[in-house]
N, C-alpha and C positions, 0 to 999 in steps of 0.2 A: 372757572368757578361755577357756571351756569349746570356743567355736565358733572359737576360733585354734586350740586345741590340736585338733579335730574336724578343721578346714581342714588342717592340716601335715598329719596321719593321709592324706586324703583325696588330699592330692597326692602324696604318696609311693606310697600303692596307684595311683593314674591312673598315675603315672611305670612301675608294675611291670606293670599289665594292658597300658600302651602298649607293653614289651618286649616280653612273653610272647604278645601277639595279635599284634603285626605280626611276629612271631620265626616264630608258627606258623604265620603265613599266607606265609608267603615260599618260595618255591618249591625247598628247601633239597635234593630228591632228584629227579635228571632223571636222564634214558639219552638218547642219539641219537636214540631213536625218540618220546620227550616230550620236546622241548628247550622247548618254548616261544618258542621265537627265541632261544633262549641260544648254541646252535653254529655257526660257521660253516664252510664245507668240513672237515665231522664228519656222514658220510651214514649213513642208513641201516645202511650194512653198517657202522658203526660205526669206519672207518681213519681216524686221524687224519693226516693229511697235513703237507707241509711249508707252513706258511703257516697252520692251522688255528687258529682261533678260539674263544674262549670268556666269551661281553660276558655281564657280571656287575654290574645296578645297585641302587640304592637300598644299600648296604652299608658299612658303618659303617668310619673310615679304618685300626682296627687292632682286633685280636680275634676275626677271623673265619678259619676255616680249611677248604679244600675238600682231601676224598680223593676221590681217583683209582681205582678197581677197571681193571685193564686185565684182556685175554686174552692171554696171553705165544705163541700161535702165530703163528710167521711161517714162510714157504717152509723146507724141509728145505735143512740148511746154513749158512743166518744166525744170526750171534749174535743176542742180546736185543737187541729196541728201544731207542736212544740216544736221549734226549728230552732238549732241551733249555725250560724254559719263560719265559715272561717276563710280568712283571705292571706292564703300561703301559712295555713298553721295560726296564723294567729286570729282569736275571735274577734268579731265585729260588729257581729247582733247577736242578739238573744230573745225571740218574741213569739206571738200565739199566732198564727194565723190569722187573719180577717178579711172583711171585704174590702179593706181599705190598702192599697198597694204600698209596699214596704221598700223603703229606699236604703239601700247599702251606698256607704262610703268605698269609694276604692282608694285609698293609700297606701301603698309599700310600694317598695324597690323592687320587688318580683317581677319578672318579666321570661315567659308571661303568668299571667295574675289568674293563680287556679281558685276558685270559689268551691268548697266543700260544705257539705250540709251533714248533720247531725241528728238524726230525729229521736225526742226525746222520749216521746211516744207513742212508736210504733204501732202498727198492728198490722195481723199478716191474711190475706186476701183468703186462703182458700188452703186446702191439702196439698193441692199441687201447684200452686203458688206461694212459696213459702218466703218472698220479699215481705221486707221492714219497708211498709209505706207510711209517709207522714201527709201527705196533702199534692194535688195537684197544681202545676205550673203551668199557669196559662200565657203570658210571654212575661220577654225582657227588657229591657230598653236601656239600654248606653247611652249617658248625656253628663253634659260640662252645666255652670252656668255660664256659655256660650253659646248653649243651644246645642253642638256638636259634640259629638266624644273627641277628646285631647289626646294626640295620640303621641306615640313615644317621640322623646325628644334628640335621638338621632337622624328618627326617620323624618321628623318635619323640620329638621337644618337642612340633611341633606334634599329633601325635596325643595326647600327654599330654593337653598344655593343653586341648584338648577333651573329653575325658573326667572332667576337673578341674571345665570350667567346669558338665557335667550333673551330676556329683557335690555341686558345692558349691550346685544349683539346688535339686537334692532334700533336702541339708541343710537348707536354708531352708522349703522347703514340711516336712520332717521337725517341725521346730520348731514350724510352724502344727496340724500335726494330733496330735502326740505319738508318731511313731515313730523309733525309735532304730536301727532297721534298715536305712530307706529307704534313705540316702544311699550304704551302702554295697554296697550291689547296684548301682550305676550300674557303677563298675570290672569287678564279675564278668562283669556284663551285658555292657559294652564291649569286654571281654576274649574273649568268646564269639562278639561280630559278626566282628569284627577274624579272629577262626580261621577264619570261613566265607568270609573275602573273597580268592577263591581268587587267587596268584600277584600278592597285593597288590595287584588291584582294589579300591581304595578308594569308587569313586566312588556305588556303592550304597551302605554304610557312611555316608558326607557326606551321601549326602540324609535315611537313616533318624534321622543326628545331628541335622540342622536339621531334621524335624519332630519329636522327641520334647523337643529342648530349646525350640524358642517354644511349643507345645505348652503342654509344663511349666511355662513362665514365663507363658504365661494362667492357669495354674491355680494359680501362686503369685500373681501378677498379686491375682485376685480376693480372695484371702485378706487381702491386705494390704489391700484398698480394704475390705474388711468390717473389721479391724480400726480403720480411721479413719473410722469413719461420722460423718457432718458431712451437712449437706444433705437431700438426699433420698433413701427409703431405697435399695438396690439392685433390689431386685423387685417395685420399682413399675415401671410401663411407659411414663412420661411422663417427659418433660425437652424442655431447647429447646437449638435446635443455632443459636445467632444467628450463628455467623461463617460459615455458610453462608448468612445471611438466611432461613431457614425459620422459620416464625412456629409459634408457638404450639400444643398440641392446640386442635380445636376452629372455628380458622379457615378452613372450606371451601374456600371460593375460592383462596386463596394457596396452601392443597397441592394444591387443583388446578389452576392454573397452573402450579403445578411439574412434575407429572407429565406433564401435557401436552408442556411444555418438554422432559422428558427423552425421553419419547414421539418427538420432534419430531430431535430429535437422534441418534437410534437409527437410526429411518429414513432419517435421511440417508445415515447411516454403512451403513447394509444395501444401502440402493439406489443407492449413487451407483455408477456403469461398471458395473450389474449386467450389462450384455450382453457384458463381456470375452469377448475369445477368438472370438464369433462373426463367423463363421458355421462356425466351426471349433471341434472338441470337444476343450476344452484338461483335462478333467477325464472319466478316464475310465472314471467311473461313471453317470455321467451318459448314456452310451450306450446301455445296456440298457436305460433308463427310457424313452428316446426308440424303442426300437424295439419294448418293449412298445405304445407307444402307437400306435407305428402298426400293429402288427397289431391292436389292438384296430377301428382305422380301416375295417383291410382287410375285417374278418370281418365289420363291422358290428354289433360285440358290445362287451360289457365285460370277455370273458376276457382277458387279459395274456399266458395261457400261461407266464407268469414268474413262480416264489412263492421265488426266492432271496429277495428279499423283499417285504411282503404289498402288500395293494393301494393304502392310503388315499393316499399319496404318486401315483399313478398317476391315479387318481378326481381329486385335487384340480388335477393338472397338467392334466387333460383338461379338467374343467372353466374352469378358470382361462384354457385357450386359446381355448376356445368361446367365453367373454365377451370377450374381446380384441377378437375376428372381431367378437361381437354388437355391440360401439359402435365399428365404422371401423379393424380393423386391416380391411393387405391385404394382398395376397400367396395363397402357398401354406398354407393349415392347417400344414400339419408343419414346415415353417419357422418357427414362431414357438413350438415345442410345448415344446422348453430355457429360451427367453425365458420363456415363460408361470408352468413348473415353480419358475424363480429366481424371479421375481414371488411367486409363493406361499409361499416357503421364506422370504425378506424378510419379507413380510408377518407369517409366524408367529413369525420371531424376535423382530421389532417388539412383537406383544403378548405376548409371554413375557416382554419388560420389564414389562409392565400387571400381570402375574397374579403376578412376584415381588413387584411392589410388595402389590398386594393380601392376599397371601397370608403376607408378614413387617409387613406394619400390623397384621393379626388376632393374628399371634402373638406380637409385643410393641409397634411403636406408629409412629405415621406416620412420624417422624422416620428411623426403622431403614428403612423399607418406602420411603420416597425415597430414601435413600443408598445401600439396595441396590439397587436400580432405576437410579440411575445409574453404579454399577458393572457391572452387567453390559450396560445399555447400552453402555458402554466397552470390554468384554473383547476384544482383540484374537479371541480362540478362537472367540467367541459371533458377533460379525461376521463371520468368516470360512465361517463352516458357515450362515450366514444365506443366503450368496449361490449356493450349490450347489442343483442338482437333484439332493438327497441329503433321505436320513430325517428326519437328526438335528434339525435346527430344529424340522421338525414332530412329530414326537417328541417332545419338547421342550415343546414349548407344550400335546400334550396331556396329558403327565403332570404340568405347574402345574396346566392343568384338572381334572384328576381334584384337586389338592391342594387347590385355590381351592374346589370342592364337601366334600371331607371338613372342612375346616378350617373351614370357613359351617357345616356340619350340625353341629359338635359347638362352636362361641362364641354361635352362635344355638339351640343345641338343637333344631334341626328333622331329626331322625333320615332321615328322608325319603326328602332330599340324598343322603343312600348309594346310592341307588339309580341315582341319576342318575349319582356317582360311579363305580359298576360299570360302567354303559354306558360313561363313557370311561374308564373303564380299558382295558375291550376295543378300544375306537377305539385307543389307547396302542398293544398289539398287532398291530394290524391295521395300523398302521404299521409299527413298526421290530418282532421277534420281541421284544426285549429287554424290551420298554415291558409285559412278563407281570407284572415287576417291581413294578410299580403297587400290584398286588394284593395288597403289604406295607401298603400307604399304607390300604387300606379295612381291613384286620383292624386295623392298630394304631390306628383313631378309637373303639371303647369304650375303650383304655388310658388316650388324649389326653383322651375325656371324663370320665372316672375319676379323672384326676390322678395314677393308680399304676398305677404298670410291672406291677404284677403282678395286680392286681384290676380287669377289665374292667366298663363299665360293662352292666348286662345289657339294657340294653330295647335299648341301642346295638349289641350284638353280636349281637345277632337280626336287625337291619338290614344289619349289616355281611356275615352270612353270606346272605343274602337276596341282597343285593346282589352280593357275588362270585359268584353263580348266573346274575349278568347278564352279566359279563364273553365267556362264549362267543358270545354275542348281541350285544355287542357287537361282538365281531371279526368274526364271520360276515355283520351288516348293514355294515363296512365293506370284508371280505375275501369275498363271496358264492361265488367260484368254489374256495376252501377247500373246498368240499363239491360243489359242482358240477361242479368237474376236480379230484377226487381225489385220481389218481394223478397227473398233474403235480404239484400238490400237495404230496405225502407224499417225492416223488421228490425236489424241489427242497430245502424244510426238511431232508430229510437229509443230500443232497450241502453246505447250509451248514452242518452243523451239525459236519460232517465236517470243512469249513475249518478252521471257532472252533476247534476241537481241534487241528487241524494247524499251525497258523500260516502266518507267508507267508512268506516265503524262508529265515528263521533264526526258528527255534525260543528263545524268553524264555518259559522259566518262571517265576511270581513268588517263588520263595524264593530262584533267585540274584539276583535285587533285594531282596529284604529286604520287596516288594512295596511299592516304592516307585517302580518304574518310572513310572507314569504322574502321578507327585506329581512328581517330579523331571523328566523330558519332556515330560508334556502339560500339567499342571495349572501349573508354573511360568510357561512362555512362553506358555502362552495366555493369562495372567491379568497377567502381567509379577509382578515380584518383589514388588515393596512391598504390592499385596493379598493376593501369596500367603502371604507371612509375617503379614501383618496378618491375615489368617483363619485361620492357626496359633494366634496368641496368640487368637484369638476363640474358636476350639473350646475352647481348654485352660479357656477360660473359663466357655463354656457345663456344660464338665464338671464342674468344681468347682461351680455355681452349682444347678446339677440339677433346674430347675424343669421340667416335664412337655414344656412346651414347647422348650427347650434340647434335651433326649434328642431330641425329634422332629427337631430339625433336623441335630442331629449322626447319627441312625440313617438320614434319607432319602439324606445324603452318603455313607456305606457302603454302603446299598442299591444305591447305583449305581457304588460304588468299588469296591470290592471283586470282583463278575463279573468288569466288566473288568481288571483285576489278575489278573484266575483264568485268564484262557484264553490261547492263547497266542499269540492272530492283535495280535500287538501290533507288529512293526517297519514303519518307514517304509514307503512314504510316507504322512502324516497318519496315525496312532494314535491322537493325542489324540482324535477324533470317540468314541472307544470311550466318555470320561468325560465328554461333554459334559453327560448332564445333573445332573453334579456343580456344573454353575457357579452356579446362584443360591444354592446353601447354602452357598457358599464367596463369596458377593456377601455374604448376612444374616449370617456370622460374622463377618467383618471391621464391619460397620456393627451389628451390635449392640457391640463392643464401643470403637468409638468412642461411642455411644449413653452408652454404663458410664461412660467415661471423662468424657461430657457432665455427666454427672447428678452427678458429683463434684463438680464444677467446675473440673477439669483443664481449662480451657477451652484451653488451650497445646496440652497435650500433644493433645486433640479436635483442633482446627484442623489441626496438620500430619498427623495419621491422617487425615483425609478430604483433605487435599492428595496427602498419598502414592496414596490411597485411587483418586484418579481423574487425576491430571496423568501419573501412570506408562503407564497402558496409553489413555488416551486421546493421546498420544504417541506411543504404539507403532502404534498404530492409524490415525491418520493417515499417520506415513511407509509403512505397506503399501499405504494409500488412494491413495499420492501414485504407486507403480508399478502398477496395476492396468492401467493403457493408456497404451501399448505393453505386453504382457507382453515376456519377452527373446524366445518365440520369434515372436514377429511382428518383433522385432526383428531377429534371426537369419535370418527367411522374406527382410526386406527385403534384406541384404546380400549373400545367396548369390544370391538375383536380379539382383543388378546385379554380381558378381564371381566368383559360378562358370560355367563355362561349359554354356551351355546342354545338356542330354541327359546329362549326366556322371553316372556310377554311383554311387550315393552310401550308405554301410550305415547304417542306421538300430538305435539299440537296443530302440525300445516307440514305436509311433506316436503314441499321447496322450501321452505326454510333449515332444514333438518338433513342429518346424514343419511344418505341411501344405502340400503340393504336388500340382502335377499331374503326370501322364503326360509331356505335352507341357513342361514345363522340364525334370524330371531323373526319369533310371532310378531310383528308392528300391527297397531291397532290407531288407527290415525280418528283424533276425535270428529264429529260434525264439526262443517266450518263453522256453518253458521251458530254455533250453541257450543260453542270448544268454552266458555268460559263455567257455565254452570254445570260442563262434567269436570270440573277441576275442584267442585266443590267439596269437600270432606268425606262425605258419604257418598259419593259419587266415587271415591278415586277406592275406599276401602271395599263398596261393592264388585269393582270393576273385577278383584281378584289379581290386576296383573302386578307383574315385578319389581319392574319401573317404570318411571314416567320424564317424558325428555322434552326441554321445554325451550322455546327458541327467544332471542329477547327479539326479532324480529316481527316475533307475535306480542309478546306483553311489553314489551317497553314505552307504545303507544297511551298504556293506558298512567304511565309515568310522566311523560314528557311531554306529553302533547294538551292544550288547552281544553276544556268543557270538559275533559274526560272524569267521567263517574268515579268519587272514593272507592263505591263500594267494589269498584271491578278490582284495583289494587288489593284494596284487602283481602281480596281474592289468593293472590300471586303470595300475598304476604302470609296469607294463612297454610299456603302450601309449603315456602319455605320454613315456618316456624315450625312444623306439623312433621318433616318425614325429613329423614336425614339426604344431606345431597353427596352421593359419591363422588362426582366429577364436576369439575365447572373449567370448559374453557373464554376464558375474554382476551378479545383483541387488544395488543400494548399501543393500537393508533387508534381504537375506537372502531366501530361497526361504521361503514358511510356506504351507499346504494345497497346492495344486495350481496356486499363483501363481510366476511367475517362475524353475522352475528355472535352473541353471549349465548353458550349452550349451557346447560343445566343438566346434568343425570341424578333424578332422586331416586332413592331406594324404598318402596313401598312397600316393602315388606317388615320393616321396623316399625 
């Protein structure tokens, strides 16, 4: 009775925070010069005209009332502005201008609720302004008599009901631990997002909701499995997962065969079409890698002359092509130096499945250490950054290294290990800048050998500080010309460091995400859904469970979450790479907590968590598999070869994004990077004179999909399609994902 009467309390506060926060977040005060998209021929100079507009949504069908502030100046001679308005066709005022602010009723069922104006008394500005103005519009204001505008009555149920259902979550976890407070901080809390989701942006909001509620419900989750203990206890680290056939602790061979097997599987998936796009550069980062190498060639050195970023990437491509040459390739050297680079970057991804497995068996038990091994064998994200002449895989595989070494030195007690962990920490480094990061992972192994967060073990922490002395040493025996070119060097690391700060085309800071941006864009679709929710409920679980090992795995996911969330080089194309090595701790919370659920004997509810666990993104994974060759624009290349006419002008917006050609088929005229949007503009594309113009959505889709991005660039894209007929459009049937398959465009600029 007490948790009915606590429930009804709990939903009546959800029902008042979902008023009061989407009331405040709703865009209730504009002028012409903020409209938001709310005005239409309502300019600048603020004259509302005959025909003027005022699209008004989300708003609730009665109780909402907008006032008017006008400026009562017109030409010397005219009466007051006559306005007539109408709300969806029907009138609702009728009145003169004044200085006195005019309040409209909003009533109907319209949604959303367009405001037209009528002027009854025009008069027209000039020769060459020939607009019906009636009076100027100095702002608007949206209000209830509850102070807030009321806004539509699905969207403030459904925002209830979610705030409801994290209130009534934390009521239950309240019950587990004895507080009487908890539950109702969720409404204030909710009520507080809701205010910051500027012009009812929801969508940051929606994702901060779905991780703090599965989240919560792991961490109520485990409460309630420790309340039913039956079985075995929970913080033991052994159980058997028989519906996946995995035998027993203890039986050698069988988990190794598994591993193997998973091993076996990964690599497929890494290396099957790795030579897409060649002999053409469809990723284009992968260029500067290819042309440090070759001046390395030229000079007959191992300087790069490149330290945007460091070298081990560079070293492992060179070598990797040299052995190619050494057993029967042929050709050109340099010709095979991208092949060679993906070859390695596969490779590494491959045993970065080896080293999660490894490295979540030591910290709770084989069963978790295959299951998450073959999750991230499967991550669509993981495969994808596997096949690039990019950092990240190898980055990757060496900060599991440095974890596989701290994690051996403190289950086996051979302090040693640290040492060697320093050294690749620095290798870490010397790879991608980021991978400095590491050097959380060597200070927190006395805590992890200590068993307490706050009491480091001491013979381990003299190791640990020894060892982080190696780190410089590290980077420098993998990055040598750091110190050798200097000022290259010092010149480059700043001009990136300049970028990370800057961003790329639109500016995301993590607090208008709620710093959920890349939980919500990268970390979902690279992971696909069902593991991402399933290592929601595993973290909340780890957290409530709080064994020494748990915090390690929840703090090395922050460690690498968090940065990236912080800076602000995060929009398209590909951002996710920023969190990639987020994925196996988000592989080992999802599979320890099917492990939980094993040891219960939920053997049900086990089975479909590892179904969900690996049939989702090994799914997803395959149909990206299934476009890799053809990409569209070899697709693209082939058609305008057989159907445009040869030598034809043709505007290009970013070369890697787009099909390569020669001289000898068609004039390409590739716009300024930096300014590719305002020659796209009307008079830009009709002076240009050329044929056609080919448009990549790798370039425009940013300005779609991604957060802060400017209307006005869309309208951009939109006035081009509206504007000139499009001959060809290929799109991908799995979607565009890393630097595969964008949406190509052929417009005809000669209509």
């Amino acid at each position: 009775m007490k948790n009915i009467i606590s429930a009804g309390i709990l939903l009546l506060a959800s029902l008042i925070a979902a008023l009061i926060g989407l009331g405040l977040a709703y865009h209730s005060f504009v002028t012409p010069l903020s409209s938001k998209g709310t005005f239409n021929k309502i300019g600048g100079d603020k004259w509302i005209e005959e025909g003027s507009e005022i699209t008004l949504s989300k708003l609730l069908h009665r109780g909402n009332k907008a006032k008017l502030s006008f400026n009562t100046w017109r030409p010397e001679g005219l009466e007051a502005a006559h306005l007539k308005v109408f709300l969806c066709d029907n009138l609702i005022s009728d009145f003169r201008v004044s200085e006195q602010p005019q309040v409209l009723y909003l009533t109907n069922t319209c949604n959303p609720k367009i405001l037209r104006f009528e002027v009854v008394n025009p008069f027209t500005p000039s020769e060459l302004d020939q607009r019906k103005l009636g009076a100027q519009l100095e702002t608007m204001q949206i209000y209830s008599d509850l102070g807030v505008p009321l806004v539509d009555l699905r969207l403030l149920i459904q925002t209830a009901l979610a705030i409801f259902i994290l209130s009534f979550l934390w009521l239950l976890i309240a019950n587990q631990i004895g507080s009487r407070v908890l539950p109702f901080l969720a409404p204030i809390f909710s009520c507080l997002v809701l205010y910051n989701c500027e012009n009812l942006n929801l969508q940051p909001a929606q994702a901060l909701w779905i991780v703090i509620t599965f989240v919560s419900f792991g961490f109520y989750l485990y409460g309630r499995l420790q309340d039913n203990r039956s079985g075995f206890e929970l913080n033991n680290s052994s159980n058997i997962l028989s519906s996946m056939t995995i035998v027993p602790e203890g039986q050698f061979l069988w988990s190794s065969a598994i591993i193997v097997s998973i091993l076996v599987v990964g690599a497929l998936l890494r290396f099957y079409n790795i030579d897409f796009g060649l002999p053409f550069n469809y990723h284009p980062d992968e260029v500067p890698k290819f042309n440090a190498i070759q001046r390395m060639r030229a000079h007959g050195d191992l300087n790069p002359r490149y330290f945007l970023h460091p070298s081990m990437l560079l070293y492992g491509t060179y070598f990797a092509n040299s052995l190619l040459h050494l057993f029967g390739r042929t050709g050109e050297w340099m010709d095979s130096a991208i092949y060679a680079g993906r070859l390695m970057s596969a490779t590494a991804g491959t045993l970065s499945i080896y080293l999660t497995y490894t490295i979540s068996k030591r910290l709770f038990s084989t069963h978790t250490g295959l299951l998450s091994a073959a999750a991230l064998a499967l991550f669509p994200l993981h495969i994808t950054c596997s096949r690039y002449v990019k950092e990240d895989a190898l980055l990757l595989f060496m900060i599991l290294l440095t974890i596989h070494f701290v994690v051996k030195a403190v289950k086996q007690d051979k302090a040693a290990l640290l040492l060697i962990a320093g050294l690749l920490a620095g290798a870490s480094a010397a790879t991608k800048y980021s991978g400095i990061l590491v050097f959380a992972v060597i200070i927190g192994a006395p805590f992890l050998k200590s068993r307490h967060v706050l009491k480091p073990d001491l013979r381990f922490l003299k190791f640990a500080l020894f060892a982080s002395l190696l780190i410089p040493v590290g980077f420098v025996i993998c990055t040598p010309y750091s110190v050798l070119d200097s000022a290259t060097f010092l010149k480059d690391v700043a001009s990136e460091t300049e970028h990370m700060a800057r961003g790329h085309t639109i500016l995301i800071d993590p607090w208008s995400q709620f710093w959920t941006y890349h939980l919500a864009r990268s970390i979902l679709p690279g992971v696909t859904i069902a593991p991402y929710l399933l290592a929601l409920i595993g973290f909340g679980l780890l957290i409530r469970r709080r064994r020494i090992e748990d915090l390690f795995v929840i703090s090395l996911f922050l460690l690498f979450y968090l940065p990236a969330e912080y800076v602000n080089a995060k929009p398209a194309p590909q951002p996710e790479r920023y969190i990639f090595p987020c994925l196996p701790f988000i592989a080992i919370a999802a599979s320890e907590l099917i492990h939980v659920l094993r040891k219960k004997s939920l053997h049900a509810l086990a089975s479909i968590g590892i179904f969900l666990l690996l049939i989702s993104p090994v799914k997803r994974s395959l149909n990206l598999a299934s476009e890799l060759k053809p990409d569209t624009r070899d697709l693209m290349r082939s058609w305008m070869l057989d159907n445009v006419p040869q030598g034809s002008t043709i505007l290009v917006d970013w070369k890697p994004y787009n099909p390569v050609f020669s001289e000898e088929e068609f004039t390409l005229v590739y716009l300024p990077r930096d300014d590719i949007l305002s020659n796209l503009r009307m008079s830009k594309l009709r002076e240009s004179k050329a044929d056609f113009l080919l448009l990549s959505g790798l370039f425009y889709d940013r300005y779609f999909n991604q957060p802060n991005a400017n209307p006005a660039f869309r309208e951009i894209i939109r006035d081009v399609r509206g504007n000139f007929t499009t001959l060809k459009e290929f799109k991908p049937k799995y979607g565009t994902y890393g630097f595969h398959n964008p949406s190509l465009t052929l417009f005809d600029l000669k209509n």
